[in-house]
C-alpha positions as CSV (number, residue, x, y, z in Angstrom):
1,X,61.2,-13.8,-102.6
2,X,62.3,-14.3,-106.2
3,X,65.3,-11.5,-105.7
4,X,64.2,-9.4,-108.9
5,X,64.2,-12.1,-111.0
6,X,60.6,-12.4,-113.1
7,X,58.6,-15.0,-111.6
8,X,55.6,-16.5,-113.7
9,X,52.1,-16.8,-112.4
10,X,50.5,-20.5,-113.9
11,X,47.8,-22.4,-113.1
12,X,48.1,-26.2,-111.6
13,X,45.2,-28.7,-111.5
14,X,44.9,-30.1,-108.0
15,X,42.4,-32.0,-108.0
16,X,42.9,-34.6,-110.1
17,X,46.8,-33.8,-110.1
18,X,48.1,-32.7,-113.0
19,X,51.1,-30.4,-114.6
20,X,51.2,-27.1,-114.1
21,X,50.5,-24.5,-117.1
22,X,53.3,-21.6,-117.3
23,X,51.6,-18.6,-118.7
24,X,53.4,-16.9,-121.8
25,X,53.3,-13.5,-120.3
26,X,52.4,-12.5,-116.9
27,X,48.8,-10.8,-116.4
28,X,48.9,-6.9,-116.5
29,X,46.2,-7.2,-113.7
30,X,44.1,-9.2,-112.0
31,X,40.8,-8.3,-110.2
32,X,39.4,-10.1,-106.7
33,X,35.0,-9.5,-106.0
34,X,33.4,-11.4,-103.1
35,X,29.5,-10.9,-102.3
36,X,27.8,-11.9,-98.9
37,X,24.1,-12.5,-99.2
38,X,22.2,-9.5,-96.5
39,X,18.5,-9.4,-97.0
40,X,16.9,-7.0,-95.3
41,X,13.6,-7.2,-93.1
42,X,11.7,-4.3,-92.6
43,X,11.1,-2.8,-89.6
44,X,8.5,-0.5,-88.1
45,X,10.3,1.7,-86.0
46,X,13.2,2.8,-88.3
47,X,13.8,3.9,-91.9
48,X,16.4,1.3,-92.7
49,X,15.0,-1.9,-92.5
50,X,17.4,-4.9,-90.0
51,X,19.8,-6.6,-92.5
52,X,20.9,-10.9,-91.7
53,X,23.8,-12.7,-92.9
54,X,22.1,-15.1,-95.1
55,X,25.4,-17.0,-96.7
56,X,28.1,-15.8,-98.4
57,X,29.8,-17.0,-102.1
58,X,33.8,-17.9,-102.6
59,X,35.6,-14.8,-104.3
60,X,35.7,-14.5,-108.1
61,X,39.4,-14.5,-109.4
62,X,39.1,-12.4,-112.9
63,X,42.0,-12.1,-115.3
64,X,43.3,-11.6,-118.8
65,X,46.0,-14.1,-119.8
66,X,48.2,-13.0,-123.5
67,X,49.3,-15.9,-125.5
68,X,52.1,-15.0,-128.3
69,X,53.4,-17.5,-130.4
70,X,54.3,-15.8,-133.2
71,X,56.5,-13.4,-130.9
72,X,57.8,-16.6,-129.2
73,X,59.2,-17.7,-133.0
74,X,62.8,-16.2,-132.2
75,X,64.6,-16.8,-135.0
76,X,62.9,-19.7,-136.1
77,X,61.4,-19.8,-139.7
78,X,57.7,-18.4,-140.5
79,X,56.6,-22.0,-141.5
80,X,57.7,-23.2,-137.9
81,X,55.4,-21.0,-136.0
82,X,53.3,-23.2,-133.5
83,X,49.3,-23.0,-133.3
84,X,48.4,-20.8,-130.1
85,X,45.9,-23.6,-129.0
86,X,48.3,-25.6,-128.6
87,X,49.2,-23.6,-125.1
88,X,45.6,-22.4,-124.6
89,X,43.5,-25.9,-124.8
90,X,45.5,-27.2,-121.9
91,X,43.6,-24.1,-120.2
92,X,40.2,-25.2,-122.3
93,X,40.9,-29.3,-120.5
94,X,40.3,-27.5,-117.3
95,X,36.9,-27.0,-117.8
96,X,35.6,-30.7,-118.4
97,X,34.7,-33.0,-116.2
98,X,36.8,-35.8,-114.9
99,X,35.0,-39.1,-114.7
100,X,37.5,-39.8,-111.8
101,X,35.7,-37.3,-109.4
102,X,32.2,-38.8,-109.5
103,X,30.4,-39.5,-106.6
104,X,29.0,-43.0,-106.3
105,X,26.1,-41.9,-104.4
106,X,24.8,-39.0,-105.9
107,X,26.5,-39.7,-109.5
108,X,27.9,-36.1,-110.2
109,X,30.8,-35.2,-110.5
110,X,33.0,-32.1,-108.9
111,X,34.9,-29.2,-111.5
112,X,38.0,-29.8,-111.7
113,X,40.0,-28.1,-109.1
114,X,43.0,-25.4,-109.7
115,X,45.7,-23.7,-107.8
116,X,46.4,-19.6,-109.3
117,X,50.1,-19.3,-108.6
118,X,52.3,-15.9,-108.8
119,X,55.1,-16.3,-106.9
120,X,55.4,-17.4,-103.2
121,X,53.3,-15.3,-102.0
122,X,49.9,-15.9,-102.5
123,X,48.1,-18.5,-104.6
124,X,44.4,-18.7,-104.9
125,X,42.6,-22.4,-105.0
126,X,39.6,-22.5,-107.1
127,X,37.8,-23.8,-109.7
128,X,37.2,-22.5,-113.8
129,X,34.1,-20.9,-113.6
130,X,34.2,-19.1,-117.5
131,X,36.7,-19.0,-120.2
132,X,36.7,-16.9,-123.6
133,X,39.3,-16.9,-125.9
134,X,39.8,-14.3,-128.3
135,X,42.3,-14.8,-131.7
136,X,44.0,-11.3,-132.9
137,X,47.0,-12.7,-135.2
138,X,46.4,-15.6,-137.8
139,X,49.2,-17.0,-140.3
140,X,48.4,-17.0,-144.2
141,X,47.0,-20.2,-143.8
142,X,44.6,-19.1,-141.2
143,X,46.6,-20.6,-138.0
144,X,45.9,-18.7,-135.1
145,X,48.9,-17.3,-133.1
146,X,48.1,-14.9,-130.7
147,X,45.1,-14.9,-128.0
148,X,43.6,-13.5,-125.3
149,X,42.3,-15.6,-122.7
150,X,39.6,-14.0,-119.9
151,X,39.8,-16.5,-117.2
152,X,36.9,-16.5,-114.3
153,X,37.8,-18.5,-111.8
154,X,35.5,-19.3,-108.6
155,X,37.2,-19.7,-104.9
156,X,37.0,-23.5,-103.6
157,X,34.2,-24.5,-101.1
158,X,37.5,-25.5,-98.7
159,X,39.8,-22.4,-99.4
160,X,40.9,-20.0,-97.8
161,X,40.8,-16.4,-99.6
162,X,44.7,-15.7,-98.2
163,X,45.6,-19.1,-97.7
164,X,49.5,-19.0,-97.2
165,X,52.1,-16.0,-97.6
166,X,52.0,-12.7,-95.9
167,X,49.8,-9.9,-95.9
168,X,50.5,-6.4,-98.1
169,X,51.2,-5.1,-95.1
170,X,54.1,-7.0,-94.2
171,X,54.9,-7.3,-98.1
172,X,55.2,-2.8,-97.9
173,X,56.9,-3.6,-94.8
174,X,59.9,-5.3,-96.2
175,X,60.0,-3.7,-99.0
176,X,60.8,-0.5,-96.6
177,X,63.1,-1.8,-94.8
178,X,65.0,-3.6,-97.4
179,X,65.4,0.1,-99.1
180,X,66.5,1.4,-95.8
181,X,63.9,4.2,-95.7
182,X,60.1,3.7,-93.6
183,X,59.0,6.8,-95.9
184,X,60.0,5.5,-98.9
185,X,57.0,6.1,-102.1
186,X,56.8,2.0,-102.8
187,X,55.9,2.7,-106.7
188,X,58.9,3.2,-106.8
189,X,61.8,0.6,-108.2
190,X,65.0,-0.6,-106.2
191,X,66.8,1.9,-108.8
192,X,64.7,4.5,-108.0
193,X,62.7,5.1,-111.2
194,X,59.4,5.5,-111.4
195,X,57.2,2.3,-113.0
């Protein structure tokens, strides 16, 4: 638990190791979609035809990421404003191929691999399936410094959806008890104020 204190999601390469990548600001949301492949045979005797698990896909991890570095300034001088690509290429690396991974036998390489992180209790391991990067704010000289980021990101052949943490459940269920109250409306903050 991070005791109230803000916790940053980031993203780590796992596979090849690598640092991990703080995000400026926190995602306002995120969004989880998983499909399973049904077809459906038809069938003489009833009006909905017999559908067969034919294979399923790894969820889809979609998310908006805000880079800021003109609000990140703080007191510093106009001219020392940093270029936002500077945070958001280490994001763009993620997408390229490492040489590393290749197979010997069949000569192709695997994506890079990534771990989403947002606190301790659930991470999702996966690899960059899309990125698109917007630029909102430039400097005189036409530096960017602010940018959205849409991040796709495609579950890992070997992952599990809810690998390690505990369930919502158990999550509301703390959160109750810590409050002292099983009835207690969870949108609720510890001060008692709506969000």
């Amino acid at each position: 638990m991070s005791n109230g204190q803000l916790v940053k999601a980031s993203i780590k390469p796992v596979n090849p190791e690598g640092e991990a990548i703080e995000f400026m600001f926190n995602p306002k949301e995120y969004t989880l979609s998983k499909t399973a492949n049904w077809p459906e045979s038809s069938s003489s005797t009833s009006d909905a035809g017999q559908k067969n698990f034919a294979g399923g896909k790894g969820a889809t991890l979609s998310l908006q990421l805000f880079f800021d570095t003109y609000l990140h300034r703080r007191g510093r001088a106009m001219d020392s404003v940093e270029d936002v690509r500077v945070y958001t290429d280490r994001l763009w690396q993620l997408l390229h191929i490492d040489q590393q991974t290749k197979d010997p036998k069949t000569d192709k390489s695997k994506p890079p691999e990534v771990l989403f992180q947002w606190g301790s209790t659930w991470h999702f391991k996966a690899v960059i399936q899309s990125m698109q990067q917007q630029f909102t704010l430039f400097m005189p000289s036409g530096m960017p410094v602010r940018a959205m980021v849409t991040l796709e990101l495609q579950q890992s052949a070997d992952a599990k959806l809810m690998p390690t943490g505990p369930s919502t459940y158990q999550i509301s269920e703390q959160t109750r008890r810590a409050s002292g109250n099983t009835n207690t409306d969870l949108r609720k903050t510890h001060t008692g104020s709506d969000r």
